[in-house]
C-alpha positions as CSV (number, residue, x, y, z in Angstrom):
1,X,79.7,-50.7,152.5
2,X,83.1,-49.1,153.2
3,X,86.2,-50.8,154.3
4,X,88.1,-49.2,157.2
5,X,91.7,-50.2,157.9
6,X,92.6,-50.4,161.2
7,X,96.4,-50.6,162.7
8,X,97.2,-53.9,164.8
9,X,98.4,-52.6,167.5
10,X,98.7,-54.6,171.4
11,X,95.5,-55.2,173.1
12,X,93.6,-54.9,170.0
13,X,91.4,-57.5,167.7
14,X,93.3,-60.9,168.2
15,X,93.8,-63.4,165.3
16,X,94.2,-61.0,162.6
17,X,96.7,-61.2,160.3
18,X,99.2,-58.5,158.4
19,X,98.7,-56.4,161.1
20,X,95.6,-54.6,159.9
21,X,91.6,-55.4,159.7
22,X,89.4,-54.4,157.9
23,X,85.9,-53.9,159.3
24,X,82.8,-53.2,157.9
25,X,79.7,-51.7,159.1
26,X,77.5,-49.9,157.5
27,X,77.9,-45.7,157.7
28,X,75.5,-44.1,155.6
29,X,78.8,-42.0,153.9
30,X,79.3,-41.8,150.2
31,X,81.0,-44.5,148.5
32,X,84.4,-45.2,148.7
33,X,85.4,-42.9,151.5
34,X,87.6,-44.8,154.2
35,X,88.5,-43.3,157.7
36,X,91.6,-44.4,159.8
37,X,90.2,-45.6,163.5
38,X,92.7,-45.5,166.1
39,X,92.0,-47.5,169.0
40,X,89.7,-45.6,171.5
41,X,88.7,-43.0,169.1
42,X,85.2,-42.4,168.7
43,X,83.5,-43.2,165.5
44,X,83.1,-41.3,163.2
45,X,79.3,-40.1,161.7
46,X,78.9,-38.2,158.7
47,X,75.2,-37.6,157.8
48,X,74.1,-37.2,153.9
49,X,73.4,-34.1,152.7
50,X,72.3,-32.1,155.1
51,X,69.7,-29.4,154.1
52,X,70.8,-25.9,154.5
53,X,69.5,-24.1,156.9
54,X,66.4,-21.8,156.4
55,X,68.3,-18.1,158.2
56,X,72.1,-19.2,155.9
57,X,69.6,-19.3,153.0
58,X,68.4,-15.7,154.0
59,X,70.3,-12.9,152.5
60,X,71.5,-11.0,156.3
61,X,71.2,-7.5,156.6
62,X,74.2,-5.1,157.5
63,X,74.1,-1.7,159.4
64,X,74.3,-0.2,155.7
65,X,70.8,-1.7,154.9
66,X,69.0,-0.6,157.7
67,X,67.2,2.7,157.8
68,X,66.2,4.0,161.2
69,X,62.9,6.5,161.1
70,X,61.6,8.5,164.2
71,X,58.6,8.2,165.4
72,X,58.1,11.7,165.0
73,X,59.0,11.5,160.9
74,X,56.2,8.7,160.6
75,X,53.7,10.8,162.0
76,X,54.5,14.1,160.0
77,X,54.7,12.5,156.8
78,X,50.8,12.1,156.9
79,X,50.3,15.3,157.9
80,X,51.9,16.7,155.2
81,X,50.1,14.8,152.4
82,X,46.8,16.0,154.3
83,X,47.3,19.3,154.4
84,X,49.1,19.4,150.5
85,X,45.7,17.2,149.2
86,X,42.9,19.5,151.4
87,X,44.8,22.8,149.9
88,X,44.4,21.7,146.2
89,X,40.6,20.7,146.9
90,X,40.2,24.0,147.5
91,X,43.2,26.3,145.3
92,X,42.9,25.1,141.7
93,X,46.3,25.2,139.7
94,X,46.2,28.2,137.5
95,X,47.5,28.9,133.8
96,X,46.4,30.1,130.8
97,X,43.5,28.9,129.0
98,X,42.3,29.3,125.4
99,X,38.6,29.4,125.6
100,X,36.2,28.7,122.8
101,X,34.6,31.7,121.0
102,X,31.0,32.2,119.5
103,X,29.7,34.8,117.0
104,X,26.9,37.4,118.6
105,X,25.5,36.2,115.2
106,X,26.5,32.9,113.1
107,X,24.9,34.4,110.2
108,X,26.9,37.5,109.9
109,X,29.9,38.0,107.9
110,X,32.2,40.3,110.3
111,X,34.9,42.7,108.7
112,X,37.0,41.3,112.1
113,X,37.6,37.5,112.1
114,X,38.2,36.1,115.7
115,X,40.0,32.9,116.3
116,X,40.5,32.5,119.8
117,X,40.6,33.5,123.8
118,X,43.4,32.9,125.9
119,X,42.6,34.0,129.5
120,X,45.7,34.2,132.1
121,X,45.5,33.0,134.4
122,X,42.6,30.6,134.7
123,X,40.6,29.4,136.7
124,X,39.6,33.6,137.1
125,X,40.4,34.6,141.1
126,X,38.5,37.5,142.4
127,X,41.2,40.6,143.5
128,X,43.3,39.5,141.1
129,X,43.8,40.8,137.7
130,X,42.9,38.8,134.5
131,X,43.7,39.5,131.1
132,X,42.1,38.6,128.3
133,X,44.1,38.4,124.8
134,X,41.7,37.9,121.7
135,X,43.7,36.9,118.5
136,X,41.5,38.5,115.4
137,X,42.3,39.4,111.6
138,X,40.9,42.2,109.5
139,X,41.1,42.4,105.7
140,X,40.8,46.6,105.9
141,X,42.8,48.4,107.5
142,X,41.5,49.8,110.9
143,X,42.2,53.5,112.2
144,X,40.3,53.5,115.0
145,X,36.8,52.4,117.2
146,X,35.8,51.2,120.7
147,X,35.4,48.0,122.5
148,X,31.9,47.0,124.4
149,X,32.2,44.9,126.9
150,X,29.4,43.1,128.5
151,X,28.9,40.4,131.8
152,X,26.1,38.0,132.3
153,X,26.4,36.0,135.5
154,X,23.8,32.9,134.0
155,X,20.7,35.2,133.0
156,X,21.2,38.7,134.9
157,X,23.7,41.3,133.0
158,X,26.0,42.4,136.0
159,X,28.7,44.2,134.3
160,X,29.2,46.9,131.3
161,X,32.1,49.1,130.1
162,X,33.8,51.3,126.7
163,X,36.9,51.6,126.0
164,X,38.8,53.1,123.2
165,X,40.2,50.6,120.3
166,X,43.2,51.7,120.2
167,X,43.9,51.3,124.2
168,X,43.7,47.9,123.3
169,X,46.1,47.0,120.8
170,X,48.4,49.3,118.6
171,X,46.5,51.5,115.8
172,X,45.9,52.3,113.3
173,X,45.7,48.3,113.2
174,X,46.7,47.1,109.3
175,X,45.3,44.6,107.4
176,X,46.0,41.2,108.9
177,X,46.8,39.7,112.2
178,X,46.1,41.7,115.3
179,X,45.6,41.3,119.5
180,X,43.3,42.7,121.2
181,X,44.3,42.6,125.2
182,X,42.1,43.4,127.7
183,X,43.0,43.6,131.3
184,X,40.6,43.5,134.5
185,X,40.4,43.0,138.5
186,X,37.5,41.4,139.5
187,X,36.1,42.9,142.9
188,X,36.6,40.7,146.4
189,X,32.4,40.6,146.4
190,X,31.9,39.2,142.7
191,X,30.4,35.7,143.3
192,X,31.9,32.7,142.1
193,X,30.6,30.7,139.4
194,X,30.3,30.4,135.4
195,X,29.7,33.6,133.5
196,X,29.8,35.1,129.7
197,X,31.4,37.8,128.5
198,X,30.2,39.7,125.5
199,X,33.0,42.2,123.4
200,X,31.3,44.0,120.1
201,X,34.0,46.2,117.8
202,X,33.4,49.3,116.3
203,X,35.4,50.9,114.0
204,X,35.7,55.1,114.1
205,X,32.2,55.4,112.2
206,X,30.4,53.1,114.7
207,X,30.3,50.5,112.0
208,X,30.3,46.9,113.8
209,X,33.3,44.8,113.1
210,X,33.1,42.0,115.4
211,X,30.7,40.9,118.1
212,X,31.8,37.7,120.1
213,X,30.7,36.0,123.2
214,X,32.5,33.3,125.9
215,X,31.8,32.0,128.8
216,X,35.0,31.7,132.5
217,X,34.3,30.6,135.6
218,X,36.0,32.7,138.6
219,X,37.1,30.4,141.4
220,X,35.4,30.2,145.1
221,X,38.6,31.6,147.1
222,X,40.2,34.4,146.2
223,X,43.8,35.6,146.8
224,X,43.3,37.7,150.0
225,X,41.3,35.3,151.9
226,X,44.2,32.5,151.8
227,X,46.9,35.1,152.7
228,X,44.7,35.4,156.1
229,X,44.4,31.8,156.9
């Protein structure tokens, strides 16, 4: 209940005394709250906590938090994710690659020790050149020789060339570590797919240091064929 004084004033509540009254009714406002009612003024209704409202709860946006996008924008970004994804199906990333090595024969003990392959770049791209760095160590030193190479494309030999030792790294080559880099452009027409190359060592007397085999793959589009597209 809450007590509200009201002035005595002429043509008000008769039969009150001290000049005041004090009425009660019943308000629904927190306890101990009084209001002054003047004659004729309307009374007063303060509701209990009112809930908030659900949009003052909501955080309002500003002109700085909204971002305005063309039409046209929406649409090209797609576009552009198609035509990046479609161009790496088909044009593999290339670096180097250090490819695993096999001896011609596991049971022969070569003067030449081979311990790796790195072909740059790779995937192999016909028309473009390759080259082919073979780390190796000797325990003699080596004056000179010739290199063999040989290329199987699965079971058919398609490929054979000579070339002088020392047109491949620095001679005479000393006991030790040595590279032996080998550099070649694969013709427009070679067909794409997995093949194995074969490299046998000679030294000056055409006594066999090394024989080693690997296998590349050479990729289905090649250089000149993009530049046309």
């Amino acid at each position: 209940m809450v007590g509200v004084e009201v002035p005595k004033e002429a043509g008000m509540i008769d039969g009150v005394e001290g000049g005041t009254e004090v009425l009660e009714r019943e308000t629904g406002m927190p306890e101990g709250v009084t209001e002054e009612v003047a004659e004729g003024t309307p009374e007063v209704v303060v509701e209990e906590d009112e809930e908030v409202a659900e949009d003052e709860r909501t955080p309002k946006m500003t002109d700085d938090d909204v971002v305005f996008v063309s039409e046209g924008a929406t649409e090209f970004k797609p576009l552009l994710a198609l035509i990046f994804f479609s161009l790496c199906s088909i044009i593999p990333f290339t670096s180097a690659k250090s490819t695993e090595v096999h001896y011609c024969n596991k049971k022969a003990n070569y003067p030449v020790k081979v311990s790796g392959v790195e072909i740059n770049p790779y995937p192999i791209s016909r028309g473009k050149n390759t080259t082919f760095s073979i780390a190796a160590s000797t325990e003699e030193p080596i004056s000179g020789g010739k290199l063999t190479i040989d290329v199987t494309y699965f079971i058919f030999h398609v490929y054979s060339e000579k070339h002088d030792l020392c047109l491949k790294t620095s001679c005479p080559v000393s006991a030790g570590d040595f590279v032996v880099s080998h550099s070649q452009e694969l013709p427009g027409i070679t067909p794409p797919g997995s093949y194995t190359l074969k490299m046998t060592m000679v030294d000056a007397n055409n006594k066999q240091l090394t024989c080693i085999t690997f296998d590349f793959s050479i990729g289905f589009v090649a250089p000149e064929s993009l530049a046309d597209v």
